[in-house]
N, C-alpha and C positions, 0 to 999 in steps of 0.2 A: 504493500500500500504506500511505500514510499516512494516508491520509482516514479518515475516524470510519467505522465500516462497517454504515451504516444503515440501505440497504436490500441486503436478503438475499433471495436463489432456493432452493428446496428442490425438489432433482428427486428425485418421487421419494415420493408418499404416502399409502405404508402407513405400519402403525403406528409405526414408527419417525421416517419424514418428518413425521409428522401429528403424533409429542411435540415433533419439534423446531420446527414451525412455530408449535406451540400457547407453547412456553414465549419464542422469539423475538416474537411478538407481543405477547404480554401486557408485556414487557420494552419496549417501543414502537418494533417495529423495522416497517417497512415488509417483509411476507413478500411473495412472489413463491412461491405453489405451483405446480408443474410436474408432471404427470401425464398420457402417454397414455391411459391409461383415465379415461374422464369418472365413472364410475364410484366409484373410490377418491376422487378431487378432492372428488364429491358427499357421500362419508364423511365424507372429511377439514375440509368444512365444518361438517357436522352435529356431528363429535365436539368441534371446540371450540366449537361452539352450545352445545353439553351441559355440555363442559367450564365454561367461562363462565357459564352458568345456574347449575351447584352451588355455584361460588365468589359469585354473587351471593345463594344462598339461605342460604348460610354466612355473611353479610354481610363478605367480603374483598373484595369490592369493589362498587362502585355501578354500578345497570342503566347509567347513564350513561359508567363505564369501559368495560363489558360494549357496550356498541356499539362506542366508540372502538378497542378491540382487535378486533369483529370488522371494521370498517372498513381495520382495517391488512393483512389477509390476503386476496389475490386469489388465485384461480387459473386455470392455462389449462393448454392440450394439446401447445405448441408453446415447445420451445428457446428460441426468438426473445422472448421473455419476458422471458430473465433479461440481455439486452441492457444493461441500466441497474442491471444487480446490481453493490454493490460485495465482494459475498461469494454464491460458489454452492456449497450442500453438495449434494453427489450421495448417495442414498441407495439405488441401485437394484440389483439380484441382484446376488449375490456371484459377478458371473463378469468373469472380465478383457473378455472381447470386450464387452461390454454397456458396464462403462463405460468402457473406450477411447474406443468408440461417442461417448459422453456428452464426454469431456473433449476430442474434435478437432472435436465439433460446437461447440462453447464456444468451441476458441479462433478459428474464425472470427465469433463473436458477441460476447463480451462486452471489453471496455474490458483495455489493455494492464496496468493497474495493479488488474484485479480479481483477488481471490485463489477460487482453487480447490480445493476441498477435499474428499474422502472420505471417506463414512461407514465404510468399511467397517473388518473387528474382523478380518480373515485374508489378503487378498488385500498383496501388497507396493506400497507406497506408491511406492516406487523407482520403481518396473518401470513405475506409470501416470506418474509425474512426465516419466520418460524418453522416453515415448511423447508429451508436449505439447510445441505450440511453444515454450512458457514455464516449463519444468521451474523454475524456481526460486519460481514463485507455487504450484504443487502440494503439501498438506499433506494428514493426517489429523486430523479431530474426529470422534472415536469417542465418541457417546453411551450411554448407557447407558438399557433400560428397564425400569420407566417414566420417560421423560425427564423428566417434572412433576416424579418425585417423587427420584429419583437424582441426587445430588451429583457425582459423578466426571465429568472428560471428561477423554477420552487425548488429547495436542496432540502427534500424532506427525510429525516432521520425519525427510527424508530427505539425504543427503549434499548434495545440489542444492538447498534450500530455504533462500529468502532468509529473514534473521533477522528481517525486517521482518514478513515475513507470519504468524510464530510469534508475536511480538509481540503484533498486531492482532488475532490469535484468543484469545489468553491474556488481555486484555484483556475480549474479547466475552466468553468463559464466567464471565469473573470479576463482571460487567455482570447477566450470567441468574443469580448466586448460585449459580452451579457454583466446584465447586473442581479446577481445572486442572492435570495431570500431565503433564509435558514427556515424551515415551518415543522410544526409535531407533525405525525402522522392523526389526523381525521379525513374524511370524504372532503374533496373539496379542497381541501387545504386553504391557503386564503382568498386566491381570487377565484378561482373555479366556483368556491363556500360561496363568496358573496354574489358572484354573476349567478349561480345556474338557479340561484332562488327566485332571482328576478325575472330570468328569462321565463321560466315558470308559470310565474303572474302575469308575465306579461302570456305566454300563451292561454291562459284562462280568461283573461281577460278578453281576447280573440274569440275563444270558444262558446265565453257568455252573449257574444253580439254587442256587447255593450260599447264597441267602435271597429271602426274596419283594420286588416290588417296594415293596409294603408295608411290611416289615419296615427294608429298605435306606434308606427316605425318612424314616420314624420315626426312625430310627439316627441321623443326621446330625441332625436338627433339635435330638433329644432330648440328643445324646451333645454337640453342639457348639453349638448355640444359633443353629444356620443358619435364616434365616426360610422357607428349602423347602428338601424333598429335593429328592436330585440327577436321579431320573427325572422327577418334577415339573416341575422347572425345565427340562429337556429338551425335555418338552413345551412349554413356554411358550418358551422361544427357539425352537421348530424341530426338529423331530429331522435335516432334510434340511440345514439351516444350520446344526446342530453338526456335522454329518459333512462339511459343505466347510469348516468351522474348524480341523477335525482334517486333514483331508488336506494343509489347506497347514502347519499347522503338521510333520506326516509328513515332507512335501518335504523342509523346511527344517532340522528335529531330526534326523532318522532315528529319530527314539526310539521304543523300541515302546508304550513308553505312549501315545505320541502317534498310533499307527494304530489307525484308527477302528474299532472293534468292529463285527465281521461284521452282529450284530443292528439296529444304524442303518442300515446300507445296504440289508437287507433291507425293514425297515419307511418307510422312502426311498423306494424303488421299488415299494411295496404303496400310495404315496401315506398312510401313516400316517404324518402327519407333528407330531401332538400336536395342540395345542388347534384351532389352526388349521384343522384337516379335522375335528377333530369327537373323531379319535383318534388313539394314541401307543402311550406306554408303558400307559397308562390311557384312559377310554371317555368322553367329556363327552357331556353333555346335544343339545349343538349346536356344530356347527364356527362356535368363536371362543368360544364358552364355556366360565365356566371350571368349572365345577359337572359334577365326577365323578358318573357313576351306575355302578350295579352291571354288573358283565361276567361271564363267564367265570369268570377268573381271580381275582374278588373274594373273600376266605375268609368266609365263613359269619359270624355272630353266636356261633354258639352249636355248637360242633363236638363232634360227640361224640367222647370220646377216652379212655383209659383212665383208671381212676381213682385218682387220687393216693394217696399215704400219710399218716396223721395228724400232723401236725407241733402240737404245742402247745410246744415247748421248743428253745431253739437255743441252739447253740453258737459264739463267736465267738474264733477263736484269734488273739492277736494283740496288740499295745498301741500302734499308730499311731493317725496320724490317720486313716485308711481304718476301721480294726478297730473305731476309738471311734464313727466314724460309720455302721461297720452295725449295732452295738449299737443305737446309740439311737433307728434307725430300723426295729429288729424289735421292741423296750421299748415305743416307742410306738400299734407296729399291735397291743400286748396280750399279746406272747408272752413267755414267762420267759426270761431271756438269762443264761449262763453268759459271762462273757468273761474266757478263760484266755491269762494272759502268762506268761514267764519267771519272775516271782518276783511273791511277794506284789503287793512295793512297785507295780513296773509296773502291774498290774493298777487295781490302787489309783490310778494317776495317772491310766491311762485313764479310768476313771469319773467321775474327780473334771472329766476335760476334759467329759465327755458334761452334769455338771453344770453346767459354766460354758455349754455351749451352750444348754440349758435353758432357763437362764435369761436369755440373752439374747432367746430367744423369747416366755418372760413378761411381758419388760419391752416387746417389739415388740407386742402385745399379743395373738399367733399361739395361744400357751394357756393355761390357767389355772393359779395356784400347786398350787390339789388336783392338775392332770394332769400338772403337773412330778415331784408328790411320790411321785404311782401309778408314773410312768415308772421311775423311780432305783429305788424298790422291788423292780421286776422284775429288776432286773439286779445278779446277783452276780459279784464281781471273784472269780477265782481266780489263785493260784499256779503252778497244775502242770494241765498236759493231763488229770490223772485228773479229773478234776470233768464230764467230758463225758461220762461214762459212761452215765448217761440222757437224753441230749438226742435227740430224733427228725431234728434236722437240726445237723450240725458243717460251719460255713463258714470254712475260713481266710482270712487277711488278712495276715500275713510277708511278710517282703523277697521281691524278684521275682529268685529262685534255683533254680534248678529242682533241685537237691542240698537246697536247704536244703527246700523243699516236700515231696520225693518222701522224705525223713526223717520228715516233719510226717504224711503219710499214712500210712507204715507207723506210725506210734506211733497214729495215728486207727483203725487199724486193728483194734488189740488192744484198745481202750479201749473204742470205741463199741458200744453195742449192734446185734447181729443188724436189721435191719431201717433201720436210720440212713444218712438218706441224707446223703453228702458231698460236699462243695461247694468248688471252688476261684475265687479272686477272681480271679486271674492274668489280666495285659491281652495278653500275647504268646508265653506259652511251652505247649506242646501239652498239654490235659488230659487225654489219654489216657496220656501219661508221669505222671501224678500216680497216675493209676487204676491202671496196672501196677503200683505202688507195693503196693499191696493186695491182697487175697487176694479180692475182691470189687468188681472194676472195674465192674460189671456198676450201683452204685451212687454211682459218681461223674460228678460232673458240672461244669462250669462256670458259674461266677453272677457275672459282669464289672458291678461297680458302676463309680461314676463318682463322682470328687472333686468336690465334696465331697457326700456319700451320702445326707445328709439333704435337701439341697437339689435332686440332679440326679435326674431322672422316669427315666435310663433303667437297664433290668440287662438285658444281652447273655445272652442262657441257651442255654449251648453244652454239646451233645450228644456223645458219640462214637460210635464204631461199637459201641462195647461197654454206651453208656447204656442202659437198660432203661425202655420206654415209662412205667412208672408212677413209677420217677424223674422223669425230663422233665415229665408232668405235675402230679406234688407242685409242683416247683418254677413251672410257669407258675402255682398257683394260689395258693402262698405267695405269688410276685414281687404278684402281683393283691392281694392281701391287706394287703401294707405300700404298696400306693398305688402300686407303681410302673409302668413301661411295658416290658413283657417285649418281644424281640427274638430270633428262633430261627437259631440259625444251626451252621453245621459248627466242628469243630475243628482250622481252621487257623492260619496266622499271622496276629494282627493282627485275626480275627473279622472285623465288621463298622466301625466307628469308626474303628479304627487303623489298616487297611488301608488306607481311602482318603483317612484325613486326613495321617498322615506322606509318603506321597509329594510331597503337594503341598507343606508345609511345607520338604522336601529340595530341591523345585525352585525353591522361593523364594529358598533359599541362595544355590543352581546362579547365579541370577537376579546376585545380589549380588557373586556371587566372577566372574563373567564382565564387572563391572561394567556392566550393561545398565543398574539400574537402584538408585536409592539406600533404603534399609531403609527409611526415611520416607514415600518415595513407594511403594511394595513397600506396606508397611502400610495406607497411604493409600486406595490401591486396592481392595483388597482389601476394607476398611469402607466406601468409598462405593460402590463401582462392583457387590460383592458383596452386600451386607448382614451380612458378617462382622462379629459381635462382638467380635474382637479380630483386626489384622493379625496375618501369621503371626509374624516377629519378635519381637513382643509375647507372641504362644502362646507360642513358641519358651521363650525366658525364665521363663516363670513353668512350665511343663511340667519345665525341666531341661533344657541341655542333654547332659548325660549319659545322661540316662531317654532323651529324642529319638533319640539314636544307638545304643543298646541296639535298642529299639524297628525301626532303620533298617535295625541288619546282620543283624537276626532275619527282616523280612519278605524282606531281600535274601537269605539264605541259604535261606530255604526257597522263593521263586519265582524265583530264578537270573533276574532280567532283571537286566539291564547299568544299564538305568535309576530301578534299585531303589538301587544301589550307596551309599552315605553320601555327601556333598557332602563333599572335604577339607576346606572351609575349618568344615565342624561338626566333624572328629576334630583339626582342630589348636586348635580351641578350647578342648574338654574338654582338649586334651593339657595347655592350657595353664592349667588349672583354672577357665579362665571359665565356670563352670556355669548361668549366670542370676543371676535374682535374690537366690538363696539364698545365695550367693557372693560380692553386690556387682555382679560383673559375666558380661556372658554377649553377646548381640549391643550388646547397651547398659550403660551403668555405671548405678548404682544408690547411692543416699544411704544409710551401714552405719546399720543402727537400735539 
């Protein structure tokens, strides 16, 4: 276990074996592929043929390195191969018997000092280590794909695993320009943990109708900065090998988050198993392709649908940063904006922010001083709710109180003209209680912007039972109108965004307070291994965590799962005024500005 680990076996190549073999060569390791189907071996040559060709056509390296790495990569059909491996990563189906199979044929072949290793992201590392002659050389290197291009590798040890062989792999990933996370052995480990619960939700979520796949994919990308939605990505892992993700992590949680949605195991056993077959949640061109065509269930271009009502005028109630920023994002798509605060002054501060953002944009050089000076034009500060009296569209933006709102509608109520349709911004509390508020529910609706408003593409536009078709469509054609990405959904807790982003964030806590895993590494994860824009900790923080826990016990009250419930160590935080950033401090301290 101490020797430099130079030459490496990869049993095991599909795509995953084939990144890891592709990125170990090119690092100048002697690869050893391993593949009973000659078939995949014949891929797995071609693709770093390919691979290697583009990085020579990119001029990253010379035709003459581009032999030298493909010279490093052999492959064969036969175990007996990795005889002279000082490092064999198994990569093969996520089922204990197979690589049981794999690791008692090793330990009659390969050398008492070679370390053995695990691709796998569910199955328990323990349970194969316990099954080897040599439990203490048995680890997991959990890659991540695409191998090429993902940073993360999980470097998971089990109670049995010698510290040496942890070592010698933390080493190698650190060697390939990976960045290496030490994790225990449970399902999941930490980013798989926290992804495959979400992805979950989010396929249940699909399955209940309660938004289109489309809608759901859009959501997350738009609403969080995720580089794919989460049936997307379903697709592209597997729909068959998230649902053995999920089952083990089931075993081992009991959590009902964590049991697998009816809908994956259907589409499992139909052999729709995402890009891979061809089809999934979505329909590809060709099985392994990744280029969506039209299905079924694709929604039209151009739908006909009732015909909106004229909005030339809006209403924005409010003097936040939210309020100031839907102003300046209906001022600028052309409309006249009324934005009414508590008193003059407020009103007046509001604008005066909407001006300073402005002109931060004229200086980035996004617009011109003349479409600064048109913008502020349109928008008049008012005192008092009466000023809304003619606006075609009144959106509030107020604290997130559902007393302090459903006051705000009955005064909308009396004010606004016949016909004005009403709008709540609200991220978690039921718009249909706004609507009852009013003598005219029938015209209110929800229009879930995203902080900050000028800059984020998405608005949630949520319906109720009592919404009226040509409300609904005013607003998709306004939402369309100021640029942004409308998103259809019901009026539960949480919509679409918050529903399946707070859960995960909650188990990130769960992650931390059980100390599994440290907030660093937790974030870590999460940005290499996901393409998360911000670990969750880091969200946590800057979101509030007071707003986080608000947000936690509203979607736990209204879906009674156990595994909804707030993580203590978030209500002993707030208890303890650590609210984030805002604060100083929150999962982390912060420098007072």
């Amino acid at each position: 276990m101490d020797t430099p680990l130079s030459t490496i076996a990869v049993v095991g190549l599909g795509t995953m074996g084939t990144g890891i073999a592709d990125v170990l060569a090119r690092a100048g390791r002697e690869v050893i592929g391993i593949d009973i189907d000659e078939t995949a071996a014949a891929r797995a040559v071609a693709a770093l043929e390919a691979s290697t060709a583009r990085a020579v056509a990119r001029e990253r390296i010379t035709e003459e390195e581009r032999q030298d790495v493909l010279a490093r990569f052999r492959t064969y059909s036969e175990l007996q191969a990795a005889a002279d491996a000082d490092l064999v990563i198994e990569v093969v189906p996520e089922s204990y018997e197979t690589k049981q199979e794999v690791f008692r044929a090793l330990d009659g072949i390969v050398r008492p000092g070679t370390i053995l290793a695990t691709g796998t992201n569910a199955l328990s590392v323990t349970r194969l280590a316990a099954d080897s002659a040599h439990p203490e050389r048995v680890l997991g290197l959990h890659f991540f794909t695409p191998v090429q291009a993902m940073k993360l590798v999980e470097v998971v040890s089990s109670v049995l695993t010698d510290p040496r062989a942890v070592d010698a792999v933390t080493r190698l990933a650190q060697d390939l320009g990976k960045e290496p996370v030490a994790v225990g052995d449970r399902p999941g480990f930490v980013a798989d943990g926290l992804l495959f619960g979400y992805l979950n939700q989010a396929a249940a979520m699909y399955e209940a109708k309660y938004a289109s796949r489309e809608d759901i994919d859009a959501a997350m990308r738009l609403g969080c900065g995720l580089p794919m939605g989460p049936l997307a990505l379903l697709d592209l892992i597997g729909v068959d090998t998230a649902r053995t993700v999920l089952e083990a992590m089931y075993a081992s949680s009991r959590d009902r988050l964590h049991a697998p949605a009816p809908i994956l195991k259907q589409l499992s056993e139909a052999g729709l198993t995402g890009r891979k077959s061809g089809r999934g949640f979505y329909t590809y061109e060709a099985p392994g392709s990744a280029t969506v065509v039209r299905d079924a269930l694709t929604p039209l271009d151009s739908v006909a649908t009732a015909g909106g009502r004229e909005v030339r005028s809006v209403g924005v109630a409010g003097s936040g940063t939210m309020a100031s920023g839907i102003a300046e994002v209906f001022a600028k798509a052309g409309y006249e904006v009324v934005l009414a605060a508590r008193s003059q002054e407020k009103a007046d501060t509001a604008k005066a922010r909407i001006a300073k953002s402005l002109a931060r944009s004229v200086d980035k050089g996004r617009m011109t001083g003349e479409a600064r000076d048109e913008t502020l034009a349109r928008i008049l500060p008012a005192g008092s709710l009466d000023a809304f009296a003619q606006v075609d569209l009144a959106v509030e933006a107020v604290a997130e109180d559902l007393e302090i709102k459903q006051d705000l509608f009955a005064r909308l109520d009396k004010i606004c003209k016949p016909g004005a349709v009403l709008a709540t911004t609200t991220s978690s509390l039921p718009v249909v209680a706004c609507a009852r508020a009013t003598s005219r529910p029938q015209d209110v609706i929800g229009m879930h912007f995203f902080n900050p408003a000028p800059a984020m593409k998405l608005v949630e536009i949520v319906r109720t039972v009592l919404t009226s078709d040509d409300v609904h469509a005013t607003v998709r054609e306004v939402t369309a109108k100021i640029k942004k990405h409308g998103v259809d959904c019901g009026d539960r807790a949480g919509f679409i965004v918050n529903a399946l982003l707070f859960p995960y964030l909650n188990n990130a806590i769960k992650m931390v307070q059980e100390h599994y895993a440290s907030l660093d590494d937790i974030d870590a994860a999460m940005k290499l291994g996901g393409g998360y824009p911000m670990g969750p900790f880091e969200l946590l923080d800057v979101v509030g965590l007071d707003v986080s826990l608000a947000i936690e016990k509203v979607l736990h009250r209204e879906f009674r799962d156990p595994g909804l419930a707030p993580a203590p160590l978030l209500e002993h935080l707030v208890a303890a005024g650590c609210l984030g950033r805002k604060t100083g401090r929150g999962f982390r301290e912060y420098a007072r500005r």
